[in-house]
N, C-alpha and C positions, 0 to 999 in steps of 0.2 A: 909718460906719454904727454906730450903739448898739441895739442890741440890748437888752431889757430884762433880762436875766437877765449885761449882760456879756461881751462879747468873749472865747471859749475864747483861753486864752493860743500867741498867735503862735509860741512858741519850743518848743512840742514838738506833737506828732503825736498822732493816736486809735490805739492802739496798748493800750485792754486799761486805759485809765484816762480820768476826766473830769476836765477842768480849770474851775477856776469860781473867781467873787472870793469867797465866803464864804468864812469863817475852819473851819466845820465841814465842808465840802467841797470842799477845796482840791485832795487827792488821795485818789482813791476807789479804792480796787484793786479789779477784776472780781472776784467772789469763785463759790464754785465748781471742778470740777474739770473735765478734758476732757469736754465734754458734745457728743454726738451727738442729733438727735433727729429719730428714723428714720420711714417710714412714717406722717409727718404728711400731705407730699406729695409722693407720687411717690416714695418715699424721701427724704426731702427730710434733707439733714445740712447743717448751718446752721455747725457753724462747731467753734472750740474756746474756752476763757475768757470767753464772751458771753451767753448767756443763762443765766437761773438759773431765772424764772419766767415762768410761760406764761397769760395771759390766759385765762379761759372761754369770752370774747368772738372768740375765735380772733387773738390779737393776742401777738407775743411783745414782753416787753421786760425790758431788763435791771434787776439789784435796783439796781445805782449809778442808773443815771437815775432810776429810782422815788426813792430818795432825795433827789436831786439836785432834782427837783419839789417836793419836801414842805418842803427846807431852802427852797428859794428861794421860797417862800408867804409862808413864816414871814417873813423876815432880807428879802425886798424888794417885799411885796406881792403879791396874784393881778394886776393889772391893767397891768404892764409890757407894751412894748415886746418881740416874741419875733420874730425873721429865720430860716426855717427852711428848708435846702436839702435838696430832694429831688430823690432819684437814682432808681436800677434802673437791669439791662440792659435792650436793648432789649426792646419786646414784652411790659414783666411789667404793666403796667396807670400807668405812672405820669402820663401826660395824666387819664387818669378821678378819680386821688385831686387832681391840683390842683383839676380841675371841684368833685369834692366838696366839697374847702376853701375855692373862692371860695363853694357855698351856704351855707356856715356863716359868711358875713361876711370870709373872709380876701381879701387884696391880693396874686393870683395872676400868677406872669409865667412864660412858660414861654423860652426860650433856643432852642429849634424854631421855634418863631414867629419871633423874632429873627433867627436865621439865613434863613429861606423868607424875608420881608420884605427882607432886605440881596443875596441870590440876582436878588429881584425887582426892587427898585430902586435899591440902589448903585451909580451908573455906573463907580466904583473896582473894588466887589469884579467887575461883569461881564466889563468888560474886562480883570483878571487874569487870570479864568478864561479866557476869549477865549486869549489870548497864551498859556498855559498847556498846555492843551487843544483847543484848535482849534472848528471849528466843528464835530464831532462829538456835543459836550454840548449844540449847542444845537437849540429848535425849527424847524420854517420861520418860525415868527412871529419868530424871534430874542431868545425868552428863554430861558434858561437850562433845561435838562430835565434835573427831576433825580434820572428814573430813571436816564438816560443817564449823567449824572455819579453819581452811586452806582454803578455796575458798573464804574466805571473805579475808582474812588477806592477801593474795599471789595476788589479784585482785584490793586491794588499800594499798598504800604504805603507806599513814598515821596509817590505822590500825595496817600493820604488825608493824610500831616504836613503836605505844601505843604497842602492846602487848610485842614486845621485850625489851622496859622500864621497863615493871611489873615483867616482869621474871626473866631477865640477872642478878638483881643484885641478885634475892636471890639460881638463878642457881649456880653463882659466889662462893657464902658465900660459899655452902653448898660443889661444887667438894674443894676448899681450905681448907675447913675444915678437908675432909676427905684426904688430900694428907698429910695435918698435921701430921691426927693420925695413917697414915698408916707407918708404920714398917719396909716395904719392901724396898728394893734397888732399884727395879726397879718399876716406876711408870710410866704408860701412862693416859692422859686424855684425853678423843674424846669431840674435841669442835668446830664443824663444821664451827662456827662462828668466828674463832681463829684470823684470821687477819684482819677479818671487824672490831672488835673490840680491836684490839692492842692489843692483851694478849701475845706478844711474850715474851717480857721479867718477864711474870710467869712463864718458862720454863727453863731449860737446854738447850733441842735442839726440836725442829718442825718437824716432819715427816708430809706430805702431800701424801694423795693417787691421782693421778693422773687417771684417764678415760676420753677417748675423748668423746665428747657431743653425738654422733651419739649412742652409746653405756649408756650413761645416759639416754637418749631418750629412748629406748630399754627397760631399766630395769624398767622408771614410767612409761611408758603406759601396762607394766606386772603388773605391783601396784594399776593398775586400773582406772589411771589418762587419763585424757583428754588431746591431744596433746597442748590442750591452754593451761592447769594445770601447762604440763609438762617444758612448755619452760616458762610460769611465775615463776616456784621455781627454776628454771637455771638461768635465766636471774636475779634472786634477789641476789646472789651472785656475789664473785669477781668469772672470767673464771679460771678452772682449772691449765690452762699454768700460770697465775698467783701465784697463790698459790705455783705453783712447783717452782716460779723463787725467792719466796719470802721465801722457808723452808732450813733448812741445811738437809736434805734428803729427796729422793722421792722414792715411791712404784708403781708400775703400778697395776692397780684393772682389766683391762679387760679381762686379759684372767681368767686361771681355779681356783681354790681354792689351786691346789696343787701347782700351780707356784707362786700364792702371798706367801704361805706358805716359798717355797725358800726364795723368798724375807725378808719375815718377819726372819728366820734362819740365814740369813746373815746381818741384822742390829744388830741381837740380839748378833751374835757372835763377830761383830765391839767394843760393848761397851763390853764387856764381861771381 
């Protein structure tokens, strides 16, 4: 995969710097000091070393990335090639911001899709599960139910690994495959799971959707989860503030459609 801005270098981590091929952004130190930044939402505290500046547009992002945009204009063009994976925990809005991205022309693949599709019709992955778990996961029509398998898998941690073993790598193959064939300039991939599993440097750049937990709460017990449900598929993840301290951009998901939509308008115009 090439990426138009350049492969983050393989051999270190996001960890409070950006790695990039330009000779003037090689290494960018987060600058700033412990920053908390409280009662934006919800109490929302985002992190420490990460943000420095805060959008009007309700959008935070940090001064290296702003840089990091401006030098690569410069040094390799606006019209490159950009692969950009998008995370959050569950619940915080991140199916809505791919939707938005594919209306601005991007080449959207979500990794949920991928997995419901392989649930639905891999004769491999069904009859694991089968062997695995019995026929308790499944319908009377004999596919796969998966609310059924979610209360199992979100209730014991061994299960959800067996199941995220079976899946991930050929979730994996198949968004890689298609970021391959895909054409477009701009490509986003929803992979919910993006920093549990070190997939940063398959990326360009990491957008994370941010929503405070009280508000994740909110949207699965609308989903029709049980508050124990809800806080075992929270609690399986890393915490939102994480995520946002670990991405080179964050979106906030709690409020309207039409404010993420801003959101989403003003990253898209960043790489633009």
């Amino acid at each position: 995969m090439n990426g138009g801005r350049g492969r983050i270098r393989t051999d270190e981590r996001r960890s409070g710097r950006i790695y990039s091929p330009h000779p003037l952004a090689t290494w960018i130190p987060y600058l700033g000091s412990f920053c908390e930044w409280s009662h934006l939402v919800d109490k929302l505290i985002v992190g420490k070393w990460f943000f420095s500046i805060f959008e009007f547009d309700g959008t935070f992002q940090s001064f290296p990335f702003q840089l990091f945009i401006l030098l690569s204009m410069k040094f390799s063009g606006k019209h490159e090639r950009i692969v950009v994976g998008l995370t959050g925990s569950i619940a915080c809005g991140k199916s809505a911001v791919l939707l938005l991205l594919g209306e601005l022309g991007w080449d959207c693949f979500s990794t949920d899709k991928i997995a419901h599709r392989l649930l639905l019709e891999k004769d491999e992955v069904i009859q694991s599960i089968r062997d695995e778990f019995g026929d308790a996961v499944f319908s009377s029509e004999g596919t796969v139910d998966k609310a059924r398998l979610g209360s199992v898998v979100f209730s014991q941690s061994s299960k959800r690994r067996w199941l995220e073993e079976l899946l991930h790598p050929l979730i994996r193959k198949e968004w890689l495959h298609a970021v391959e064939e895909s054409e477009a300039k701009r490509i986003a991939v929803e992979v919910p799971l993006l920093f549990e599993n070190a997939l940063e440097t398959e990326f360009d750049q990491v957008v994370t959707v941010f929503t405070n937990e009280t508000t994740q709460m909110k949207r699965l017990l609308q989903r029709g989860l049980s508050s124990t449900e809800a806080e075992q598929r929270i609690s399986s993840q890393l915490p939102s503030s994480e995520k946002a301290r670990m991405a080179d951009f964050v979106l906030f998901g709690d409020g309207s459609l039409d404010y993420l939509r801003r959101q989403v308008k003003r990253f898209d115009l960043n790489l633009a």
